[in-house]
C-alpha positions in Angstrom: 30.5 20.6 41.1 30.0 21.1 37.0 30.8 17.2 36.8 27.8 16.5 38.5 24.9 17.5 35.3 27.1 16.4 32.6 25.6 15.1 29.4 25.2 11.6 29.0 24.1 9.9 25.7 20.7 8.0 26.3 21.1 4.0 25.9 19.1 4.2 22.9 21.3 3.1 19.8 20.7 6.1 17.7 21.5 9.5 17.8 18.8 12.4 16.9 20.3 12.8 13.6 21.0 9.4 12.8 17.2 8.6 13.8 15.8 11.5 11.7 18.3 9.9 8.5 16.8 6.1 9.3 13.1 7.9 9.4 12.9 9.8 6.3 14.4 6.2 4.9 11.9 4.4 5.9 9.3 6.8 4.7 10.6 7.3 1.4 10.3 3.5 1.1 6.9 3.2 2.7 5.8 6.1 -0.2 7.4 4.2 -3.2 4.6 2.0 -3.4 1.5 4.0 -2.9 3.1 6.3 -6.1 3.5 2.6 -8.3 -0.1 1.5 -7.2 -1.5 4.6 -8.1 0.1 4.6 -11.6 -1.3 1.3 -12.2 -4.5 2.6 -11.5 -4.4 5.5 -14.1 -3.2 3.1 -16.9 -6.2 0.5 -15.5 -8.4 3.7 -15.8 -7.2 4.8 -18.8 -7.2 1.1 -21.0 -11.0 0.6 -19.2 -11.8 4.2 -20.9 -10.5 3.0 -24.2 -12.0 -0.3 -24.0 -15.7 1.5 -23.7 -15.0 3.9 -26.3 -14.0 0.7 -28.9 -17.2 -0.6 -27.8 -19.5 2.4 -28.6 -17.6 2.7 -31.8 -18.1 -0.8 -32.6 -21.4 -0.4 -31.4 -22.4 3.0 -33.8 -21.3 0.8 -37.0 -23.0 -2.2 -36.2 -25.9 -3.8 -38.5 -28.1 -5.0 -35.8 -28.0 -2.4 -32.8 -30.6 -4.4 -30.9 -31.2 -7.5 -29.8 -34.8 -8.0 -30.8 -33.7 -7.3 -34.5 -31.2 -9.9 -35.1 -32.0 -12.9 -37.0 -29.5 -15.0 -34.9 -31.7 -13.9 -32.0 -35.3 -14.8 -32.9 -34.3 -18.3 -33.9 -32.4 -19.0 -30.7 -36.2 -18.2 -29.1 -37.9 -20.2 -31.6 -36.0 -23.5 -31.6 -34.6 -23.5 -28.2 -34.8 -20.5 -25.9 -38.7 -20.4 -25.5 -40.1 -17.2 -25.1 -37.7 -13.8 -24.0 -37.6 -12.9 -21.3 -38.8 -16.5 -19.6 -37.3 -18.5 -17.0 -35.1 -20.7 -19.8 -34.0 -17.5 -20.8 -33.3 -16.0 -17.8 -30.6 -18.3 -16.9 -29.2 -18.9 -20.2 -28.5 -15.2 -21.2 -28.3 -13.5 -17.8 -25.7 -11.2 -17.3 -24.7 -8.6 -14.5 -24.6 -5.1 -15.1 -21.2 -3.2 -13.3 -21.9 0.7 -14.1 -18.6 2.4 -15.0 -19.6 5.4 -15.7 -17.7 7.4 -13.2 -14.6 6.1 -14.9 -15.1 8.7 -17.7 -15.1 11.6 -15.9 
């Protein structure tokens, strides 16, 4: 009578341990990249943040810190761009504006 609940491997190819080894493989794997796409982001983050920073500088030492006040600027208007701020302008010199300010935080 003992032969009749004897244990019997399921048909499953795997044993529990051998499953548990092939698991944590697979996850390590699955985890390598989220850890190299987050580095990239930090040195993105971090060469954006020093990019800015070269700008303000360059920006602080500058001789003509606003547009208006640049000679270059009032004779584009005068001989070709009209007047600022006008349509001709408008499509000439438009640019968009991406805020990055929570990347220096």
């Amino acid at each position: 009578m003992t032969d009749k609940y004897q244990f019997t491997e399921d048909g499953f190819l795997l044993s529990r341990r051998r499953f548990m080894a092939v698991g944590a493989a697979i996850l390590a794997l699955l985890a390598l990249p989220v850890g190299w796409l987050g580095n990239r982001i930090a040195k993105r983050n971090e060469y954006i943040k020093a990019r800015a920073d070269a700008l303000y500088m360059d920006d602080a030492i500058a001789k003509y810190r606003v547009s208006h006040a640049n000679p270059a600027i009032a004779r584009y208007y005068s001989e070709f761009g009209g007047e600022p701020l006008g349509h001709l302008s408008h499509e000439l010199l438009h640019t968009h504006f991406v805020d990055r300010t929570q990347l220096k935080s």
